[in-house]
N, C-alpha and C positions, 0 to 999 in steps of 0.2 A: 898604778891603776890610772888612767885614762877615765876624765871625764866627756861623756858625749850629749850635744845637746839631744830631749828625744821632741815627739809635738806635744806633749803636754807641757812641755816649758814653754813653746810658742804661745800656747794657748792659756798658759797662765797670766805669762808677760803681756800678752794682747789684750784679757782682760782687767788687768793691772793698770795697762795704759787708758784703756775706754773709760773706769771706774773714776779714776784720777780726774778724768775730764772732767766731774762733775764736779771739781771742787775750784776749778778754773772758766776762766771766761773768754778763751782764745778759744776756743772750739780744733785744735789743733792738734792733740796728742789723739782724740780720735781716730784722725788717720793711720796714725804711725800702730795703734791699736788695730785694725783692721789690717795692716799690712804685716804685724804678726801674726793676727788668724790665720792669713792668706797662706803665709809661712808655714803655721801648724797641719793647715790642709794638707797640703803637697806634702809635707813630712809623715803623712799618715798613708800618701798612695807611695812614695819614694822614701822608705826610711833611710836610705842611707846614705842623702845629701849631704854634703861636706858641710863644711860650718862656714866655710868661705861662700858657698853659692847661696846658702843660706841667710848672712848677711847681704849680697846682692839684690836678692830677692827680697827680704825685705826693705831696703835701700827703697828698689823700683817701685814696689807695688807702695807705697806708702807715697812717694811723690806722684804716682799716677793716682788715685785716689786726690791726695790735695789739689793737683791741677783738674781733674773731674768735680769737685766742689768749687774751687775759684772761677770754673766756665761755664760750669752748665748748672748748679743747685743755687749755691748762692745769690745770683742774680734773680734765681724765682722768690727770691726770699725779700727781695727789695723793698720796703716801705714803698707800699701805695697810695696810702691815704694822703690827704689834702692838711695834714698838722701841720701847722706852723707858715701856713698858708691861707691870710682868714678871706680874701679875694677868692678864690678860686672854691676853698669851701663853702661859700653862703652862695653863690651864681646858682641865679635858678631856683631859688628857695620860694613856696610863694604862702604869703599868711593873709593877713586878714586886717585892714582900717581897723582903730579904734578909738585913735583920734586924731579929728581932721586937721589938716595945716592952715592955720591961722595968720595972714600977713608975714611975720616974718618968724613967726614958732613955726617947727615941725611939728607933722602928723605921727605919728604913734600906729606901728604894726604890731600885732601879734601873731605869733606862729604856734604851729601845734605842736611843735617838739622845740626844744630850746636850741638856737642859732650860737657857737660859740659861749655857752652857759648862759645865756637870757633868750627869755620866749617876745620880749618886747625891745622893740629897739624905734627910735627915732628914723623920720625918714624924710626923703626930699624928692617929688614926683613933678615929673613935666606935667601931664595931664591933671585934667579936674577928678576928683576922687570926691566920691561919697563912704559914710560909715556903712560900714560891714561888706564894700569891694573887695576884690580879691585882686593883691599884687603882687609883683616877682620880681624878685631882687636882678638888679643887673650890674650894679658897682657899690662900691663901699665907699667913703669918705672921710676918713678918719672912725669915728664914732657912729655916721651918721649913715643910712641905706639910701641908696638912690634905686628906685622901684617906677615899675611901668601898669600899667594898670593890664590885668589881664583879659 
C-alpha cells in the first residue's frame, strides 16, 4: 500500500506550522505555514501532483512569502516613535512659566501632559520670561530645557 500525500495534510501541516508560531518569537514558521496552505490549495484544484512538485512548491512559495515580509511588510512595521531619543521627543513641546529664573537658579515649566515622565522640568531661556508665558522647548541639556518664549 502506497501512501499518498492528499490537501488536507497540507492544510494540516500549514496550520500546525502557523499555531506553532505562536509559541515562538521569530515570526518565521509563519511563512513556511502559509506556503503549505499554498500547497493544500493547489492540491485541491490538481489532486494528483507528485509529491516532488509538491515539495517544490512549497520550497518556493514559503521563500517568496518571507522575502514579501523582509521587503515590503516589515519595514512598515518599523518603530516610529521617538523612544529612546529624549532630544527629538520633547522639540517643540510648549508648557507653561511657573517659576521664574532667579540670577543663577532655573525657571521651572510646566507642561499639560508629562514630558519623559514629569510635567515640570527646569529650564534655561535666552529671553525675559514672565509667570504664566507660554514656552517651547527647543534643546535639552542634560536635565535642564532650553525654551524660547512663544
Amino acid at each position: 500500500m502506497e501512501f499518498e500525500l492528499q490537501y488536507w495534510h497540507w492544510l494540516v501541516f500549514g496550520m500546525v506550522l502557523i499555531i506553532a508560531e505562536m509559541f515562538l518569537a521569530s515570526f518565521t514558521l509563519f511563512w513556511f505555514g502559509l506556503g503549505a496552505l499554498v500547497v493544500a490549495g493547489l492540491m485541491g484544484v490538481f489532486p494528483v501532483l507528485p509529491l516532488p512538485w509538491q515539495l517544490v512548491l512549497w520550497a518556493l512559495s514559503s521563500i517568496v512569502f518571507t522575502l514579501l515580509w523582509f521587503r515590503y511588510l516589515k519595514p512598515l512595521m518599523a518603530d516610529k516613535s521617538k523612544a529612546g531619543n529624549a532630544s527629538e521627543a520633547i522639540k517643540g513641546e510648549v508648557g507653561q512659566v511657573i517659576v521664574l529664573p532667579v540670577d543663577d537658579k532655573r525657571g521651572v515649566v510646566r507642561f499639560t501632559t508629562p514630558l519623559l515622565g514629569d510635567d515640570e522640568w527646569p529650564f534655561i531661556c535666552r529671553n525675559t520670561v514672565a509667570l504664566g508665558d507660554r514656552v517651547y522647548v527647543t534643546d535639552i541639556s542634560g536635565n535642564t530645557l532650553i525654551v524660547e518664549k512663544r
